[in-house]
Biotite code that builds the C-alpha atoms (Angstrom):
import biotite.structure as struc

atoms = struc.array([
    struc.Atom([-12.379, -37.571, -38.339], chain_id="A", res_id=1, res_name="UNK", atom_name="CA", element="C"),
    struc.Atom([-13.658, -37.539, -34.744], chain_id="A", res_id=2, res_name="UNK", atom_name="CA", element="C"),
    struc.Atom([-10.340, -38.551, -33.147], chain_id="A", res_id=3, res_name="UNK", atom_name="CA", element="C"),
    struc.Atom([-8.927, -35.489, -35.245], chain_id="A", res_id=4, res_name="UNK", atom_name="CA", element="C"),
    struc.Atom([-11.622, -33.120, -33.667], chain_id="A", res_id=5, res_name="UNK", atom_name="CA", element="C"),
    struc.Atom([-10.628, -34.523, -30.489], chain_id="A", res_id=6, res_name="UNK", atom_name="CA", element="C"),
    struc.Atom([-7.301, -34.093, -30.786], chain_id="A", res_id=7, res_name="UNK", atom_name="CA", element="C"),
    struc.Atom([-7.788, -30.347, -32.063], chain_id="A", res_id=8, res_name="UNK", atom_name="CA", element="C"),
    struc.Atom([-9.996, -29.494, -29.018], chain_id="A", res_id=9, res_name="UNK", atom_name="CA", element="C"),
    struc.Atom([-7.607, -31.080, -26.500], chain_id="A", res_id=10, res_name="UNK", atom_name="CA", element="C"),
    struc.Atom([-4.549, -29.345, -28.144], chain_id="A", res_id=11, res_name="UNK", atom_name="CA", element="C"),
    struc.Atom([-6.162, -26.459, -27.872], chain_id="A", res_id=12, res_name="UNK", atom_name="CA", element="C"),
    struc.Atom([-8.059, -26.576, -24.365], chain_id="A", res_id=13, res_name="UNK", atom_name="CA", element="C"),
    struc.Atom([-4.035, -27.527, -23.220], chain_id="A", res_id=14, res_name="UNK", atom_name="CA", element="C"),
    struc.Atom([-2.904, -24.533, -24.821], chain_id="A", res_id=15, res_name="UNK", atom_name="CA", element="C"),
    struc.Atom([-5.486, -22.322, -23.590], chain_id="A", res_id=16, res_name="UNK", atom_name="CA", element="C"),
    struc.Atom([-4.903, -23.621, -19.797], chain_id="A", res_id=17, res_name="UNK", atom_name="CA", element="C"),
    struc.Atom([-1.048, -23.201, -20.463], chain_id="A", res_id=18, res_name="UNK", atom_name="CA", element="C"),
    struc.Atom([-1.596, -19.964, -21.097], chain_id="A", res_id=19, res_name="UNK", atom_name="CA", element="C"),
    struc.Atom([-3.731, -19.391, -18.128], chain_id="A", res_id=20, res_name="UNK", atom_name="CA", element="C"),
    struc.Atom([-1.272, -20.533, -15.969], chain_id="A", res_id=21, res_name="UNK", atom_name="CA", element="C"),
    struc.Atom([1.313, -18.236, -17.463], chain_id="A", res_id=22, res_name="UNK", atom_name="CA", element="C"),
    struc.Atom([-0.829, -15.184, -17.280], chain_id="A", res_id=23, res_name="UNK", atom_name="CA", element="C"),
    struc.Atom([-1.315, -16.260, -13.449], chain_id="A", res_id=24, res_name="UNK", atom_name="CA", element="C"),
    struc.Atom([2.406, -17.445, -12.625], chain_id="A", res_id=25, res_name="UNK", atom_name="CA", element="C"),
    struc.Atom([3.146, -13.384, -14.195], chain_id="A", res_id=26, res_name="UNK", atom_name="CA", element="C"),
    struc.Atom([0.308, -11.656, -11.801], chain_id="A", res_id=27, res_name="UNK", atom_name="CA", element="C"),
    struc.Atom([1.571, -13.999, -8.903], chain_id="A", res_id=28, res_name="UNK", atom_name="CA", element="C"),
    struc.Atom([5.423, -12.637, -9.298], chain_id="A", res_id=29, res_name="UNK", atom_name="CA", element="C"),
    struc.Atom([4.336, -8.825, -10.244], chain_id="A", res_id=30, res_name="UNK", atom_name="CA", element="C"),
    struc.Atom([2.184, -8.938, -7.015], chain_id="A", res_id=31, res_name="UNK", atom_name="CA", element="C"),
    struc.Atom([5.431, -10.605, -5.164], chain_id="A", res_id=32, res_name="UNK", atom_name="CA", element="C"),
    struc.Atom([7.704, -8.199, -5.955], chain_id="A", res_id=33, res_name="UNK", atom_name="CA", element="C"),
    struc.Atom([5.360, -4.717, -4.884], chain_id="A", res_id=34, res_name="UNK", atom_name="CA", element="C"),
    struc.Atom([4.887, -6.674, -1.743], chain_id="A", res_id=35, res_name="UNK", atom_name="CA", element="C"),
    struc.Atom([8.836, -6.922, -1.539], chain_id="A", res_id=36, res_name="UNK", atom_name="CA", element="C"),
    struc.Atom([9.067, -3.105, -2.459], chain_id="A", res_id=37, res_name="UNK", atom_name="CA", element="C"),
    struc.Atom([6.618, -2.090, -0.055], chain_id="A", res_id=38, res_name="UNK", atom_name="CA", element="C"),
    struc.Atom([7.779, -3.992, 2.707], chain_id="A", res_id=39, res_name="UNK", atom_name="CA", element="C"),
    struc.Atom([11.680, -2.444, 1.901], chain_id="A", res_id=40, res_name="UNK", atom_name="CA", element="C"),
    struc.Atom([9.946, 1.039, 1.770], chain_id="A", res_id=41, res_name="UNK", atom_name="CA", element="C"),
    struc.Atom([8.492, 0.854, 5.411], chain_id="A", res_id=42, res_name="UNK", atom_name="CA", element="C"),
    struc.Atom([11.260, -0.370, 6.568], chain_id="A", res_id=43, res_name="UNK", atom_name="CA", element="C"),
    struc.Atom([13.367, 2.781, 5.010], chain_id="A", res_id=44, res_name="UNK", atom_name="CA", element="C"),
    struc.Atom([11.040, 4.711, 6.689], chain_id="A", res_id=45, res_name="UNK", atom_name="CA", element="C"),
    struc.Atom([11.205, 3.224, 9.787], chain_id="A", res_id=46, res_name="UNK", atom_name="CA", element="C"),
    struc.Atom([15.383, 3.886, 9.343], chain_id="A", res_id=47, res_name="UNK", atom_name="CA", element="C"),
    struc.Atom([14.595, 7.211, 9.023], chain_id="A", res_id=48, res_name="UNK", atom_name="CA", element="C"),
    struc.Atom([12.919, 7.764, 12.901], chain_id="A", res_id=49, res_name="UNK", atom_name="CA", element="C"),
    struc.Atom([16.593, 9.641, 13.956], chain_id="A", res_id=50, res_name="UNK", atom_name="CA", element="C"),
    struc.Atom([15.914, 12.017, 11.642], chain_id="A", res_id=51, res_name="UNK", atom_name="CA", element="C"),
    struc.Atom([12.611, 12.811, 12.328], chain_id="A", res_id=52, res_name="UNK", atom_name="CA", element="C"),
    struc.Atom([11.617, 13.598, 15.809], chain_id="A", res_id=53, res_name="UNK", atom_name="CA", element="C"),
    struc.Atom([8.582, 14.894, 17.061], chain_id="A", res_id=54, res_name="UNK", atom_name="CA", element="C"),
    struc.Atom([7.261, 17.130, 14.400], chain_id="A", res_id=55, res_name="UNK", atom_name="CA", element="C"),
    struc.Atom([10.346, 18.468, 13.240], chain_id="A", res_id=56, res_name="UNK", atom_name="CA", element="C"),
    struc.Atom([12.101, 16.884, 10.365], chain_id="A", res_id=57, res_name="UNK", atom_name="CA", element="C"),
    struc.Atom([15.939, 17.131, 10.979], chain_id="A", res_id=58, res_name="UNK", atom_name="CA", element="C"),
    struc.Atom([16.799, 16.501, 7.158], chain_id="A", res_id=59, res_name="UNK", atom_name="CA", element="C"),
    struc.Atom([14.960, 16.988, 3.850], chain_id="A", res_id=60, res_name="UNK", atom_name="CA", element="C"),
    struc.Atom([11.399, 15.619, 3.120], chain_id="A", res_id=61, res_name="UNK", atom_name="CA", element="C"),
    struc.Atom([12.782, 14.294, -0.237], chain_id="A", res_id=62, res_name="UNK", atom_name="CA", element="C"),
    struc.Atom([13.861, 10.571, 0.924], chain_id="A", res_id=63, res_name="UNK", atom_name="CA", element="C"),
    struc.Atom([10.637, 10.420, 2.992], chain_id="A", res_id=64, res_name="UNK", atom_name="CA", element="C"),
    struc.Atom([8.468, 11.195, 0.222], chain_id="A", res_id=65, res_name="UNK", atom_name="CA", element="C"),
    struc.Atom([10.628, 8.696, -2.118], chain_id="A", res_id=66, res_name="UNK", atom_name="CA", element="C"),
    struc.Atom([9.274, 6.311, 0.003], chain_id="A", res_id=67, res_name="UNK", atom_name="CA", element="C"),
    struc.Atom([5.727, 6.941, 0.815], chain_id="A", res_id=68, res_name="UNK", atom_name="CA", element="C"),
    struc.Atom([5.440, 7.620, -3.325], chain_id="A", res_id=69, res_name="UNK", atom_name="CA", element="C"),
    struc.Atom([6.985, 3.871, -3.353], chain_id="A", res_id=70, res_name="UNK", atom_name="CA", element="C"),
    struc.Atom([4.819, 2.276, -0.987], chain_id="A", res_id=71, res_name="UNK", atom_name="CA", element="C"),
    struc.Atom([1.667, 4.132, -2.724], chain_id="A", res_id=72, res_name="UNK", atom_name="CA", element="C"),
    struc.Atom([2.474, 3.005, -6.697], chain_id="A", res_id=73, res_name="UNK", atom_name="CA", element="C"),
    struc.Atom([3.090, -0.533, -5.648], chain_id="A", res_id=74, res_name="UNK", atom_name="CA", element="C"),
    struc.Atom([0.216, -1.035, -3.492], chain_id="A", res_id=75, res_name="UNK", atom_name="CA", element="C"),
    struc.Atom([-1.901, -0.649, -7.115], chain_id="A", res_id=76, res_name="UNK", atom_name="CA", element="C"),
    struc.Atom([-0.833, -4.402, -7.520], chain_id="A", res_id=77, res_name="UNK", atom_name="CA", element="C"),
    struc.Atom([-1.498, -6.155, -4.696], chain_id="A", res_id=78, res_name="UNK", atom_name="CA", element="C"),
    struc.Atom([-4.647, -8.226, -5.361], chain_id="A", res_id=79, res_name="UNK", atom_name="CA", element="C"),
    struc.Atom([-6.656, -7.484, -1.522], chain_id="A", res_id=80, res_name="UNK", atom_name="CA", element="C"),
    struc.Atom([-8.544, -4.398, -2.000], chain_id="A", res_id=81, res_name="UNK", atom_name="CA", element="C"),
    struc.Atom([-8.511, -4.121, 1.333], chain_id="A", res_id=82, res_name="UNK", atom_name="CA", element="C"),
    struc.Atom([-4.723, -4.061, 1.848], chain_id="A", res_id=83, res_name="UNK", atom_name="CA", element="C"),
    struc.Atom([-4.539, -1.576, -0.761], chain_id="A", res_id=84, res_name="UNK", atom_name="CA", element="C"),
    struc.Atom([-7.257, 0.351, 0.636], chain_id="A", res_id=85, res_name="UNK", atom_name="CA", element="C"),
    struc.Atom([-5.281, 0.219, 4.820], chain_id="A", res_id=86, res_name="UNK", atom_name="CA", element="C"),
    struc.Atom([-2.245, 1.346, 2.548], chain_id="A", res_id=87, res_name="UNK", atom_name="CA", element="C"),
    struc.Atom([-3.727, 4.084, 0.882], chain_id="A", res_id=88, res_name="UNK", atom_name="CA", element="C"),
    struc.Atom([-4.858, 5.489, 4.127], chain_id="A", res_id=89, res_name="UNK", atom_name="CA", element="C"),
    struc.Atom([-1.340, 4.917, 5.898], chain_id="A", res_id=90, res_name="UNK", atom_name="CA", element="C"),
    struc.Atom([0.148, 6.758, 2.801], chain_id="A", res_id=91, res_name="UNK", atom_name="CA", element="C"),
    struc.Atom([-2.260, 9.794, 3.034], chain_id="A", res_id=92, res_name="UNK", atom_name="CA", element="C"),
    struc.Atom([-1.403, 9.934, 7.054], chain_id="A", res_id=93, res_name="UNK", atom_name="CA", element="C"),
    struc.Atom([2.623, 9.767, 6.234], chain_id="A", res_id=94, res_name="UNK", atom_name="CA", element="C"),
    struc.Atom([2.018, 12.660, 3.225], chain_id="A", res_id=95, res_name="UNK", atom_name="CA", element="C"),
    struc.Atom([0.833, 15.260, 5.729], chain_id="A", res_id=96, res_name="UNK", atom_name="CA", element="C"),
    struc.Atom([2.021, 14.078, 9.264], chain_id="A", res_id=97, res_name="UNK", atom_name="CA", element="C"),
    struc.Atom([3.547, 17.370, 9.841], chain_id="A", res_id=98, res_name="UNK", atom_name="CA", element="C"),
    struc.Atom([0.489, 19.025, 10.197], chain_id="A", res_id=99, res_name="UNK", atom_name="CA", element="C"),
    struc.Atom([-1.941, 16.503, 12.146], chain_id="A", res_id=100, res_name="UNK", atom_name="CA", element="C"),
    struc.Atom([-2.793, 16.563, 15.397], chain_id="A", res_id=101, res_name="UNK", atom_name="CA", element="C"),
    struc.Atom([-5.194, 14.403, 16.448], chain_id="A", res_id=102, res_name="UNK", atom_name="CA", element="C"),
    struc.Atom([-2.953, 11.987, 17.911], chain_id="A", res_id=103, res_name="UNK", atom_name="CA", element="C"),
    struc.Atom([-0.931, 11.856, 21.011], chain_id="A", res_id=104, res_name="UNK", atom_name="CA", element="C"),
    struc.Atom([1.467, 9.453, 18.857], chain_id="A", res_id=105, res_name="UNK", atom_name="CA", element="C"),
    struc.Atom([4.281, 10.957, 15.843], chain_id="A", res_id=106, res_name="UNK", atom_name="CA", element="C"),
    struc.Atom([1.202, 10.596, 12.944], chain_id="A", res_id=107, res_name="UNK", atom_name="CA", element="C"),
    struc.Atom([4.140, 9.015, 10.966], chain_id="A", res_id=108, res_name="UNK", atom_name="CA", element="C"),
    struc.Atom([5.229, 6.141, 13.346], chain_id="A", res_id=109, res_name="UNK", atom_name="CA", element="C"),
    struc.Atom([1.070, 5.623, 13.899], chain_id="A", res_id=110, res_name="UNK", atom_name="CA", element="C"),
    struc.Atom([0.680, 4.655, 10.194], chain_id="A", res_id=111, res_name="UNK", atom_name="CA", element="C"),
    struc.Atom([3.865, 3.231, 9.593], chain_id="A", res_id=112, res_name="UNK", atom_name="CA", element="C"),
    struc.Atom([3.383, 0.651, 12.463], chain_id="A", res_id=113, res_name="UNK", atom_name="CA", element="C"),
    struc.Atom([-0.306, 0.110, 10.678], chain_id="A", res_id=114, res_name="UNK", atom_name="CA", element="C"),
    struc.Atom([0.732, -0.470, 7.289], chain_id="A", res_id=115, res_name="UNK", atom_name="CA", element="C"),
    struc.Atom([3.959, -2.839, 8.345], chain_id="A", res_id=116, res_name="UNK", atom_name="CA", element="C"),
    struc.Atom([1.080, -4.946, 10.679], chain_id="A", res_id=117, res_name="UNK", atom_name="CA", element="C"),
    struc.Atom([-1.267, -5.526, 7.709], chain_id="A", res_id=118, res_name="UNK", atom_name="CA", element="C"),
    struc.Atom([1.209, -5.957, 5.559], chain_id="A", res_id=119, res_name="UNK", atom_name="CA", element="C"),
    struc.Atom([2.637, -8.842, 7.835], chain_id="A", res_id=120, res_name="UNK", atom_name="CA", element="C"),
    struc.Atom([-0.808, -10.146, 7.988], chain_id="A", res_id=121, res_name="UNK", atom_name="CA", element="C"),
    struc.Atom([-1.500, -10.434, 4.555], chain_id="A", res_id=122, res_name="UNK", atom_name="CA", element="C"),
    struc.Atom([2.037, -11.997, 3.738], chain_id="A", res_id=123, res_name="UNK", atom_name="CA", element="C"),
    struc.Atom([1.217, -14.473, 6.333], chain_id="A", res_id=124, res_name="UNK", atom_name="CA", element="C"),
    struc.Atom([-2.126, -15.326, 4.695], chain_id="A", res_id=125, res_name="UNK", atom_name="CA", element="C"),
    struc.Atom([-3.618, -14.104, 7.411], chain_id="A", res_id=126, res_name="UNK", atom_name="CA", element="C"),
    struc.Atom([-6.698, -11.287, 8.027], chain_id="A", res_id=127, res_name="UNK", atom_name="CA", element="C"),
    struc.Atom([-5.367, -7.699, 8.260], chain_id="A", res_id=128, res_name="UNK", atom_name="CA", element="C"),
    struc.Atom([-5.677, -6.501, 12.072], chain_id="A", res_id=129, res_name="UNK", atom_name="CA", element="C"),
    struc.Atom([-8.548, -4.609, 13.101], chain_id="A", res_id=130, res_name="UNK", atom_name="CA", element="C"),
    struc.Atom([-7.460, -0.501, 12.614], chain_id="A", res_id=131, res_name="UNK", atom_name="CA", element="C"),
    struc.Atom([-6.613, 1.243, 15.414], chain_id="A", res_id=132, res_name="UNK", atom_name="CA", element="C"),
    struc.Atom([-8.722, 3.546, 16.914], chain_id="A", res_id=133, res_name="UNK", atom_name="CA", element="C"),
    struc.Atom([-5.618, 6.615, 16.325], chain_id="A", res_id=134, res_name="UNK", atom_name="CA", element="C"),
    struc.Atom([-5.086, 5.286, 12.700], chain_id="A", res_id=135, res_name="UNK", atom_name="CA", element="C"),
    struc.Atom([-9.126, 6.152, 12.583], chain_id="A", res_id=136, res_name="UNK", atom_name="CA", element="C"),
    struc.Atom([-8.421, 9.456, 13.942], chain_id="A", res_id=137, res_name="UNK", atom_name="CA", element="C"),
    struc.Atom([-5.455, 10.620, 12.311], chain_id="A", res_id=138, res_name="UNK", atom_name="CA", element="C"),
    struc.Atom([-7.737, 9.302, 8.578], chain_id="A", res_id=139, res_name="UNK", atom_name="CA", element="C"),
    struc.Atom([-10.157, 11.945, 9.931], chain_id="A", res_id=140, res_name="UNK", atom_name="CA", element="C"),
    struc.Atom([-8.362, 14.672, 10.131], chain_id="A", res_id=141, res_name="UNK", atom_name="CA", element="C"),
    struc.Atom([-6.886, 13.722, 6.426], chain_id="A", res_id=142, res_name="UNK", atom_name="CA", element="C"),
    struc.Atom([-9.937, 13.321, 5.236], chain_id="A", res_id=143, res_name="UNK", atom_name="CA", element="C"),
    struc.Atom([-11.143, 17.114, 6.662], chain_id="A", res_id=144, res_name="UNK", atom_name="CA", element="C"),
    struc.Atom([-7.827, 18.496, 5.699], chain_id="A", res_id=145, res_name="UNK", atom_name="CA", element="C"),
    struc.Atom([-8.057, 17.159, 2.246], chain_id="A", res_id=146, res_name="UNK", atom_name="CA", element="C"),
    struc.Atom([-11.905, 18.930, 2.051], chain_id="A", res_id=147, res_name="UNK", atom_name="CA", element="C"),
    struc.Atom([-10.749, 22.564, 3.437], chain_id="A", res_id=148, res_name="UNK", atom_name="CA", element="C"),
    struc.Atom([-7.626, 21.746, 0.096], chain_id="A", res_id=149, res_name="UNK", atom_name="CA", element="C"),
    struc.Atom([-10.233, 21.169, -1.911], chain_id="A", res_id=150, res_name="UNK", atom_name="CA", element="C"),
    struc.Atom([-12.623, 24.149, -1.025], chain_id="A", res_id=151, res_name="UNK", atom_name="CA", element="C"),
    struc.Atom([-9.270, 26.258, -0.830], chain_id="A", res_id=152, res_name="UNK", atom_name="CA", element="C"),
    struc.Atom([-8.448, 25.337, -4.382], chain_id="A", res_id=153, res_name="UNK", atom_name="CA", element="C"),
    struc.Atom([-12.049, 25.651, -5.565], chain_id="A", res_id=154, res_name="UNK", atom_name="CA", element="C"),
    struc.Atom([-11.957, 29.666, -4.637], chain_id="A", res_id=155, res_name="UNK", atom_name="CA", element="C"),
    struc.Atom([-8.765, 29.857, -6.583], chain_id="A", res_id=156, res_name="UNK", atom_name="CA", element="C"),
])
């Protein structure tokens, strides 16, 4: 009787850890591939510098956006918070460069060259870089922009 209660709990301890393992091996690959999608989504938008110079954009927003939308829903699986947190911020810079100007930099190419270093970092294994001072800035003026929306949409 006690080797069969042995057997049971080992059987099922296996199982348990089996499954486990499974649940991790599924995180591990989901988290692989939205690393893989963000990574291809910078890059796009670093393809798409010729078409957007200074503050003008040459062509429509629509491909941009694509991307940043990308790069924003597939940052909610990465496992470092603070990855997703440095994306996040790059994402809310590259939604309304157009219209900041705290930065002697194109707001978009600022972000962009943020978000592709930490990015780097973290595939790498390695700490995400410290932010840059006009990463700071431009996340300011978001931030204030995103308060006068706010109180615009409040008297509404």
């Amino acid at each position: 009787m006690l080797g069969l209660l042995g057997s049971v709990g080992i059987t099922r301890w296996t199982q348990k850890q089996a499954r486990r393992d499974q649940l991790e091996g599924r995180l591990a690959a989901r988290e692989e591939e939205a690393a893989r999608e963000v990574r291809h989504a910078l890059t796009s938008v670093h393809h798409l510098k010729s078409s957007l110079s200074g503050r003008e954009q040459t062509g429509g927003p629509d491909e941009l956006f694509a991307l940043i939308h990308t790069i924003d829903s597939a940052a909610l699986v990465l496992a470092s918070e603070e990855l997703r947190q440095r994306l996040e911020q790059a994402t809310s810079i590259m939604w309304l460069w157009h219209v900041l100007h705290q930065s002697e930099g194109h707001p978009l190419w600022i972000a962009l060259e943020d978000a592709s270093r930490c990015l780097g970092a973290y595939l790498r294994g390695e700490p995400l870089p410290s932010e840059p001072q006009e990463v700071r800035n431009l996340a300011d003026e978001v931030a204030a922009l995103n308060i006068l929306i706010e109180e615009h949409s409040a008297d509404d």
